[in-house]
ROZA-717894 format. One record per residue (C-alpha): x, y, z. Coordinates in Angstrom, 2 decimals. Each point is the difference from the previous one (the first is absolute). Layout:
BEGIN
        X        Y        Z
        X        Y        Z
...
END
This chain:
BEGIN
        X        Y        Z
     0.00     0.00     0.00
     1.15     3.28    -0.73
    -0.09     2.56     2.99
    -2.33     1.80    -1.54
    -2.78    -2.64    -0.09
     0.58    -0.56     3.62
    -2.54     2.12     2.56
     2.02     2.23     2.81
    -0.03    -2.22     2.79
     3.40    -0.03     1.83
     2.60     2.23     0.12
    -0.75     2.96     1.90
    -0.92    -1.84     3.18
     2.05     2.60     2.61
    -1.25     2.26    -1.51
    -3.54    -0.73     0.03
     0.22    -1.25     3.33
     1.28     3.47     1.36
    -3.27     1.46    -2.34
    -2.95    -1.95     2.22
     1.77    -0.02     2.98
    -0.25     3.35     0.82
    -2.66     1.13     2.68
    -3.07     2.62     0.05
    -3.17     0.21    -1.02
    -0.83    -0.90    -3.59
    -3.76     0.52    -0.32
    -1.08     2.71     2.41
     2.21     2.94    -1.72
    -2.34    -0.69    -3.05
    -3.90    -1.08     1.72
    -2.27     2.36     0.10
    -1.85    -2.29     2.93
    -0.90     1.23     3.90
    -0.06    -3.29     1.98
    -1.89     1.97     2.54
    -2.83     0.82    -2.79
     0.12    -4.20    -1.18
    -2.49    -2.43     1.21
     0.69    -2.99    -2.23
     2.16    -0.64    -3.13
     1.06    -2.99    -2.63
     2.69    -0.68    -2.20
    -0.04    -1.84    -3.10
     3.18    -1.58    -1.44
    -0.18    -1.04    -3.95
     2.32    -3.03    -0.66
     1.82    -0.16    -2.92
     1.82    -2.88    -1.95
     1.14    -1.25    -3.22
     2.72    -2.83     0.14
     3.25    -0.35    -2.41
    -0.06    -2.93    -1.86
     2.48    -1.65    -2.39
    -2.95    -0.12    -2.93
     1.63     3.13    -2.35
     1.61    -0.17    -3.13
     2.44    -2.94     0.20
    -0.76    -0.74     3.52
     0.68     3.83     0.98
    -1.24     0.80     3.34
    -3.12     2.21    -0.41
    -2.87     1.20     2.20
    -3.51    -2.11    -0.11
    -1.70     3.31    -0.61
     2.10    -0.03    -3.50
    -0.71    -3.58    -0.47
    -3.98     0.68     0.52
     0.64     2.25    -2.94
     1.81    -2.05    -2.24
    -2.30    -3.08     0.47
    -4.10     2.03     0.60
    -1.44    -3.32    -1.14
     1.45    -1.62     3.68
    -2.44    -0.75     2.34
    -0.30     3.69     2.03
     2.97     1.83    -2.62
    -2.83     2.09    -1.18
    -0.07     2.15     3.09
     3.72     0.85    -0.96
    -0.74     4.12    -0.80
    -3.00     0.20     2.54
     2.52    -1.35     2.87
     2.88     2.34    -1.57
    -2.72     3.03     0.84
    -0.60    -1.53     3.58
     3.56     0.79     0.39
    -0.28     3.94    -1.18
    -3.18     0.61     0.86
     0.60     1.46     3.35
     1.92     2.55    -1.37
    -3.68     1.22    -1.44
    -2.12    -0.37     2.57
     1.98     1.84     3.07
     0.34     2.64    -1.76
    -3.79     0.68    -1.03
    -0.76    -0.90     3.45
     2.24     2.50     1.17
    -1.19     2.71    -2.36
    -3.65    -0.99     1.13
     1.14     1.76     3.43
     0.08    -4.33     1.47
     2.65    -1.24     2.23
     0.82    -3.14    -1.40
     2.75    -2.68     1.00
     1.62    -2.94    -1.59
     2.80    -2.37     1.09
     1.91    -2.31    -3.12
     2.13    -2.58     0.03
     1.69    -1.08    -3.31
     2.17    -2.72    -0.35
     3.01     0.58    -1.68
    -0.35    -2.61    -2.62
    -3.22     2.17    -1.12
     2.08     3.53    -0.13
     3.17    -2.22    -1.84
    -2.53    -1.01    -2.04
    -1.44     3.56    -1.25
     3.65     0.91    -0.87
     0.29    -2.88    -2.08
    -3.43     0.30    -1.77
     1.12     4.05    -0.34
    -3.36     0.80     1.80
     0.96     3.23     1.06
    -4.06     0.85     0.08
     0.59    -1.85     2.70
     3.12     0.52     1.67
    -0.52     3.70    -0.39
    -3.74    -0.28     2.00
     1.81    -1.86     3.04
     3.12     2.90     0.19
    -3.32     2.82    -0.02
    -1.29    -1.97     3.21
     2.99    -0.61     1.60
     1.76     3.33    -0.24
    -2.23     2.74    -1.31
    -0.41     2.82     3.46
    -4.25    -0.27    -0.98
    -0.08    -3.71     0.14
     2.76    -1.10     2.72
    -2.63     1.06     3.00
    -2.52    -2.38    -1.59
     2.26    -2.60    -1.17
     1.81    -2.83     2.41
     2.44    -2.63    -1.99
     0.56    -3.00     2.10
     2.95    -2.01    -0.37
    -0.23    -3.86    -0.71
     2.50    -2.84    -1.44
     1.52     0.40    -3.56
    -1.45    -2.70    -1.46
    -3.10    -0.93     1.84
     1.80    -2.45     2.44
    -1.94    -1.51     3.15
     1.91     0.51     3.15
    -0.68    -3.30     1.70
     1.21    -1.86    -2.73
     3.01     2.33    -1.38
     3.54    -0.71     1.27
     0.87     1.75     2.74
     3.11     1.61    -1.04
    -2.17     1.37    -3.21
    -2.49     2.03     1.87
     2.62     2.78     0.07
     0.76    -0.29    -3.19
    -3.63     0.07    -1.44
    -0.72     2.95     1.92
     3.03     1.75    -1.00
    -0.49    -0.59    -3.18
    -3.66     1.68     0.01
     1.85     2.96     1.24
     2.61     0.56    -2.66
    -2.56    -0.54    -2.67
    -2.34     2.59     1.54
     2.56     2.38     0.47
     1.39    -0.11    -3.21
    -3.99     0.31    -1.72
    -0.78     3.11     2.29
     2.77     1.29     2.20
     1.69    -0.22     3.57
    -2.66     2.62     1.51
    -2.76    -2.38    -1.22
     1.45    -2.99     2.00
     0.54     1.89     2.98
    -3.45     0.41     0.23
    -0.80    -4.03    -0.50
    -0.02    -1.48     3.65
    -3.15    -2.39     0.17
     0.65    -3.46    -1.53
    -2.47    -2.58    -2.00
     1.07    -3.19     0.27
    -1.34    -2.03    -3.25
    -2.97    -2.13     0.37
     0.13     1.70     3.22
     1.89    -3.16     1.33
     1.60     0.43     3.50
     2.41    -2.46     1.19
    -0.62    -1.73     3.27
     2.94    -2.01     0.69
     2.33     1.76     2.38
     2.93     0.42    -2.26
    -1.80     0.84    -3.17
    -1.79     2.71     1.55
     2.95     1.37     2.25
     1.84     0.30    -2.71
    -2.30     1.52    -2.35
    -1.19     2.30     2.49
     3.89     1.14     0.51
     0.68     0.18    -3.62
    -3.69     2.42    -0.33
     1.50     2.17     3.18
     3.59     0.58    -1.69
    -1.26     0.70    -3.27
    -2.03     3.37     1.60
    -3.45    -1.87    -0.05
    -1.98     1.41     3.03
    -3.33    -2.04    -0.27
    -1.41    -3.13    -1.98
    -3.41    -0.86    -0.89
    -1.01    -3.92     1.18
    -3.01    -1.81    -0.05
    -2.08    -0.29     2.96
     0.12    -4.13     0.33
     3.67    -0.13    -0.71
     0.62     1.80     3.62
    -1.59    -0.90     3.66
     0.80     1.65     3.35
     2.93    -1.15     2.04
    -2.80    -2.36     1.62
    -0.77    -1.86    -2.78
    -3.81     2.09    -0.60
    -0.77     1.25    -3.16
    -0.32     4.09    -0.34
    -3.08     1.44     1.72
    -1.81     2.18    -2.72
     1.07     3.50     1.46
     3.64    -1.22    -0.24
     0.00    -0.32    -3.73
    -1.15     3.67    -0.25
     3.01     0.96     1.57
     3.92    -0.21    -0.37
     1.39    -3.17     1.69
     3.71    -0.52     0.50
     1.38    -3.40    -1.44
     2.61    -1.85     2.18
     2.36    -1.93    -1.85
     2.19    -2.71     2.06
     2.35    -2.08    -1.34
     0.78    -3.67     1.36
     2.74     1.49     1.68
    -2.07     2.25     1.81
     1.09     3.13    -1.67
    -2.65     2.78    -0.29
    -1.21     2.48    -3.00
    -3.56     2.17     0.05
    -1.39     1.60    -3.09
    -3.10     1.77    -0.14
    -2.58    -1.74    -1.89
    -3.78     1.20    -1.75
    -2.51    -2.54     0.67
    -1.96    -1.44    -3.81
    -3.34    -0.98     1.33
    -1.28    -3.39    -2.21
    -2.25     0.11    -2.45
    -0.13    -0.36    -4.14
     2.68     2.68    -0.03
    -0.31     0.86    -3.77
    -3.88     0.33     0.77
     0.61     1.99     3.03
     2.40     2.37    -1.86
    -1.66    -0.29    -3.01
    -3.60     1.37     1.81
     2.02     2.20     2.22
    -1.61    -2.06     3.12
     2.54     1.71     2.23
    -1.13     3.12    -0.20
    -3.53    -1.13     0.58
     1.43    -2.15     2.88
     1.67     3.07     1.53
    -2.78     2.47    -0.56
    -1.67    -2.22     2.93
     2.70     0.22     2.30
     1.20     2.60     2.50
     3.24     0.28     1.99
     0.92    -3.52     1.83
     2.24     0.66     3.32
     3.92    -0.84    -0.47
     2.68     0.37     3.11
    -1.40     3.16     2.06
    -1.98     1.61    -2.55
    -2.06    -0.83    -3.15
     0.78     0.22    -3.96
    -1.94    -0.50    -3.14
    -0.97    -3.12    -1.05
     1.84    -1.12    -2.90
    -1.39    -2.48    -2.51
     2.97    -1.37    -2.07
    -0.49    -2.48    -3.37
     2.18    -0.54    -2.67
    -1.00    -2.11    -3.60
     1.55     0.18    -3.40
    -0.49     2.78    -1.65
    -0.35    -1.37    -3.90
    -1.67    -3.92     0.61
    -3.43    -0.65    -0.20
    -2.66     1.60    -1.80
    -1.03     2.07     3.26
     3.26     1.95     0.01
     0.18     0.64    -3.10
    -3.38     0.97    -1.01
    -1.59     0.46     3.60
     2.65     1.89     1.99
     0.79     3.28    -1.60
    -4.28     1.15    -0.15
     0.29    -1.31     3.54
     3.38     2.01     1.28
    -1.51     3.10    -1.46
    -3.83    -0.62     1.79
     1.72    -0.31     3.35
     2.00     2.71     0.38
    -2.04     2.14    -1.81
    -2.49    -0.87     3.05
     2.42     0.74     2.66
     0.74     3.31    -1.88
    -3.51     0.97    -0.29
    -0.49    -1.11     4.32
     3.02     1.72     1.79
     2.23     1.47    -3.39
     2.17    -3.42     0.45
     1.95     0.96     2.92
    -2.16    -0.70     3.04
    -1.97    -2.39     1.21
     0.09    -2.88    -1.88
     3.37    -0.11    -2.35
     1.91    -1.76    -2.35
     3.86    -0.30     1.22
     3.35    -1.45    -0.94
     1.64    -2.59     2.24
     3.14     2.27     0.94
    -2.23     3.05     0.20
    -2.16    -1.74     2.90
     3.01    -0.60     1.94
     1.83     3.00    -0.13
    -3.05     1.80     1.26
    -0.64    -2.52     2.66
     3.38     0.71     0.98
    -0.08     3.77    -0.30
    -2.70    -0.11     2.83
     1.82    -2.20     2.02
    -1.17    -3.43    -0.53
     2.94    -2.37    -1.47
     1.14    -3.78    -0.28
     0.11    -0.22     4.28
    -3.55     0.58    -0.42
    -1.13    -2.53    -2.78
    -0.86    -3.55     1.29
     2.49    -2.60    -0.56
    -0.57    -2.75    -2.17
     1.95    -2.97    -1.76
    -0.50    -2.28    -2.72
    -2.54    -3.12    -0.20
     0.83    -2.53     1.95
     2.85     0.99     2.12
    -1.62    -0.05     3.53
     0.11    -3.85    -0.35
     3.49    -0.23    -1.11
     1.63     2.47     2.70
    -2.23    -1.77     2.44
     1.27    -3.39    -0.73
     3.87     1.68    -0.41
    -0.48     1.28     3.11
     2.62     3.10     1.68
     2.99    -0.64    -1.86
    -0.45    -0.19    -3.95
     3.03    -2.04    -1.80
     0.00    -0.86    -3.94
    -0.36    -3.69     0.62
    -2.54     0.51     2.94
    -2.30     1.89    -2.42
     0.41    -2.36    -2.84
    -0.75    -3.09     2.64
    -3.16     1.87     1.29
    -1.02     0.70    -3.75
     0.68    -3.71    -1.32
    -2.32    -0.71     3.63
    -2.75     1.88    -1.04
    -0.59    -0.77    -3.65
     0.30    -3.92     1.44
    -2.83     0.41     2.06
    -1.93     2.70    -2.18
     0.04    -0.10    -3.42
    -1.35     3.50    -1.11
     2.83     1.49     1.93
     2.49     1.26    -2.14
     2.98     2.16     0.25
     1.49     0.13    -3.37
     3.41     1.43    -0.68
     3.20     0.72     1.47
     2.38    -1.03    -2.89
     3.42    -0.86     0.95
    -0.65     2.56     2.78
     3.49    -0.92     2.53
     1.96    -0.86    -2.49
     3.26     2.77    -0.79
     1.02    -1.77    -2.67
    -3.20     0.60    -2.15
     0.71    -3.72    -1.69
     1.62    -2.11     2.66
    -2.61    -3.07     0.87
    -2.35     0.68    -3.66
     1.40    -2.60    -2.12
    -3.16    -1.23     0.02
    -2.26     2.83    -0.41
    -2.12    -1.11    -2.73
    -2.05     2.98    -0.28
     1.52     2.56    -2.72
    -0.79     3.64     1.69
     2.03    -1.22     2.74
     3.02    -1.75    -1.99
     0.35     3.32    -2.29
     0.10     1.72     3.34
     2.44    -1.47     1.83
     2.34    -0.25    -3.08
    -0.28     3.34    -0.80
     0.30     1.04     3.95
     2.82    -2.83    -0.36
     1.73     2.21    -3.35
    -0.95     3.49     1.24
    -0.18     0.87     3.52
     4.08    -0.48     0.81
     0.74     2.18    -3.49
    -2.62     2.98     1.30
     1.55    -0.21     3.40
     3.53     0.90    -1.67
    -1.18     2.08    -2.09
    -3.94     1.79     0.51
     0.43     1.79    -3.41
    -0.21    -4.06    -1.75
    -3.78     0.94    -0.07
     0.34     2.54    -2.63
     1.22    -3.15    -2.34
    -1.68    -1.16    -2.58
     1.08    -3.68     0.97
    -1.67     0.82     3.41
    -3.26     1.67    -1.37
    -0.87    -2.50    -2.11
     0.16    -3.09     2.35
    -1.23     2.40     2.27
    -3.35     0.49    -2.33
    -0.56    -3.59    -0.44
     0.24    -1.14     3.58
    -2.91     2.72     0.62
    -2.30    -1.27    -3.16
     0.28    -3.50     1.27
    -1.55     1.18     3.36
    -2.91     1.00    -1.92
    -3.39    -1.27     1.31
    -1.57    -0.50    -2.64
     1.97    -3.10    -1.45
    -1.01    -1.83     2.99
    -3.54     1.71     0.31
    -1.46    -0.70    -3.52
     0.63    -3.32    -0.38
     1.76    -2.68    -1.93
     0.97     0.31    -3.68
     1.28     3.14    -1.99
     0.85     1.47     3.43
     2.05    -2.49     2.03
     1.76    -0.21    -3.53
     0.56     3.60     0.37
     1.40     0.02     3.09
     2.49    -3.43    -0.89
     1.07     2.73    -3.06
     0.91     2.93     2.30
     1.66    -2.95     2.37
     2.39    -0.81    -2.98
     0.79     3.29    -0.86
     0.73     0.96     3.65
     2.30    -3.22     0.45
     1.73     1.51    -3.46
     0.27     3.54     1.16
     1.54    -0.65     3.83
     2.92    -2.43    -1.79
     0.14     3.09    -2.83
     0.55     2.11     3.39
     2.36    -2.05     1.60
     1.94    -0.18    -2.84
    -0.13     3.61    -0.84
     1.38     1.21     3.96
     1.64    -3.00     0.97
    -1.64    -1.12     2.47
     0.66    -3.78     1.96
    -2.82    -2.15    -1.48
END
């Protein structure tokens, strides 16, 4: 590959890193929101997502959204141009809202395939729409990006040592689309297919990786987290912040913020704008000394499904157009950005000490059983206990988690995410250590690239066939490219 056809994903990481890590308010300087004059809110996240596949022009990796154009007699390839509007069309309807004298608020998450794949296709309709929302001064109080993996990875099932890297990766792309000051402002995270790990490692470490790359907050699903007694969350405590504990099997500690998505049909929800509906029925809910604004949070892709693309935009413009005709859009009854919410909250006072604690599924049972002190093989024992005597437990994950080597004790991995990962953790990670600026390669990028598309969902989620093909393809290739790397810098294969 030339470095040309390769998306910016590595490279700049001190750099970036010393861009999100900075502190201050990012949302407040630009709302136009009294907390004191807000009795309820909701936020609505669009999802967005195209993978890369290895169908183009002698095998070239392209995005699906191209293939849907290049093939419209294909099942669904028809919606091709109506999804490539879904992924503009915000950059229409905020504005007219806006000029209507609405408040209106929006959060997006785009994968990176999806934006790698709009510079390939040349859609600069479209890649010009997303730099409008995420840097024009009108727009940036009414529009909140969310960070997510490059390539539409699930955490519980993705490497360890790649959660960094996908999440790094999101944040070179997005800085080099629409600037530094634009990723400063990105500090809520959605995970895709709004998967949260639950095994101790998995999550402690992608918890750690979301804290040191400047993420603040993440949005999880309300039956992938219970209370540190094993309940589920009481209905007022999905309205407000909670504050995710994180505890690896070594008993090490990390908290992150996290945005409670209520269940429900979530591209039906979104789609009808239920959450404002929801929220115009609620009032302030108490939280630590005081009370806040009930916040209803939802998230559903933004293209998929005849409701979002035919139902949602008549439905976005009917809802705020109510609140604005009620209280002008900026009392009462709101719509609100993720970020926004909690800078406010914390502006009056009211921060993480205050937000109820919470953990993921199914961990009461296994620090109960681990008892005071936590040890790697202790956890794994208590796991192995409780799948043995209940079989819808399940704590997926924790690849080669103890392991320093990266490769030591995998000779027998079988499953090909994790072989390309350890070899290429196996070629890279001692060059990089010598020498950080080995990201910048090309040799580097491109094994990089592959080990990210081969952590794609959706070769596992759509089935057998054209897809697990697919994913052998990009296997191949990313087997070629780490040996092309090792060659290339010399590293000890």
């Amino acid at each position: 590959m030339s470095p040309h056809s390769l998306p910016p994903i590595a490279g700049r990481e001190a750099e970036i890193l010393a861009l999100v890590q900075q502190s201050g308010p990012v949302a407040r300087p630009h709302s136009n929101l009294q907390l004191e004059a807000v009795t309820s809110a909701f936020a609505c996240a669009l999802h967005m997502h195209q993978p890369t596949i290895p169908a183009g022009a002698d095998g070239a990796l392209i995005s699906h959204l191209q293939y849907m154009l290049e093939h419209p007699g294909e099942g669904d390839n028809h919606n091709a141009e109506p999804f490539a509007h879904c992924y503009r069309r915000l950059a229409e309807l905020i504005p007219q809202l806006i000029g209507e004298g609405a408040n209106p608020r929006i959060m997006l998450d785009y994968s990176g395939n999806l934006l790698w794949g709009f510079q390939q296709m040349g859609r600069d309709d479209i890649l010009e729409a997303l730099k409008f929302l995420a840097c024009d001064p009108a727009v940036v109080p009414h529009v909140e990006w969310l960070g997510t993996f490059w390539s539409h990875a699930v955490a519980p099932s993705t490497p360890i040592p790649d959660l960094k890297l996908q999440i790094l990766a999101w944040q070179h792309h997005f800085a080099d689309l629409f600037g530094s000051e634009a990723l400063q402002r990105v500090k809520g995270f959605s995970p895709p297919e709004m998967h949260l790990p639950n095994h101790p490692d998995t999550l402690y470490a992608f918890v750690k990786a979301l804290k040191d790359c400047g993420y603040r907050w993440l949005l999880v699903q309300e039956h992938s987290v219970e209370n540190p007694d094993g309940s589920g969350l009481s209905r007022e405590q999905t309205l407000v912040p909670n504050r995710l504990v994180a505890r690896s099997s070594s008993g090490e500690e990390v908290l992150i913020t996290a945005l409670i998505k209520t269940q429900g049909s979530d591209t039906k929800l979104v789609g009808q704008m239920q959450p404002c509906y929801e929220a115009l029925g609620l009032g302030r809910v108490p939280l630590g000394d005081t009370s806040v604004p009930a916040l209803v949070a939802q998230i559903a892709d933004g293209e998929n499904g005849g409701v979002m693309m035919n139902e949602f935009p008549p439905a976005f413009l009917q809802a705020h157009r109510r609140l604005a005709g009620q209280n002008g859009g900026d009392a009462g009854t709101v719509a609100i950005n993720g970020s926004e919410y909690l800078e406010l909250l914390e502006a009056a006072g009211v921060g993480e000490a205050d937000f109820p604690v919470i953990q993921a599924v199914g961990q009461q049972r296994l620090w109960q059983r681990v008892g005071a002190d936590p040890t790697p093989q202790a956890v794994e024992r208590a796991i192995a206990e409780l799948q043995a005597g209940d079989s819808s437990f399940s704590m997926a994950g924790a690849s080669w988690t103890n392991d320093l080597s990266w490769v030591e004790g995998y000779a027998n991995v079988l499953e090909p995410m994790n072989q390309l990962s350890a070899r290429f953790h196996q070629v890279f990670d001692p060059v990089v250590a010598r020498d950080p600026a080995v990201t910048r390669s090309e040799p580097y990028q491109e094994a990089l690239l592959h080990l990210l598309l081969l952590e794609t969902s959706c070769f596992r989620y759509w089935g057998q066939g054209t897809w697990t093909d697919y994913a052998r393809e990009i296997h191949r290739r990313g087997e070629a490219a780490i040996a092309r790397g090792a060659s290339a810098l010399g590293a000890v294969v």
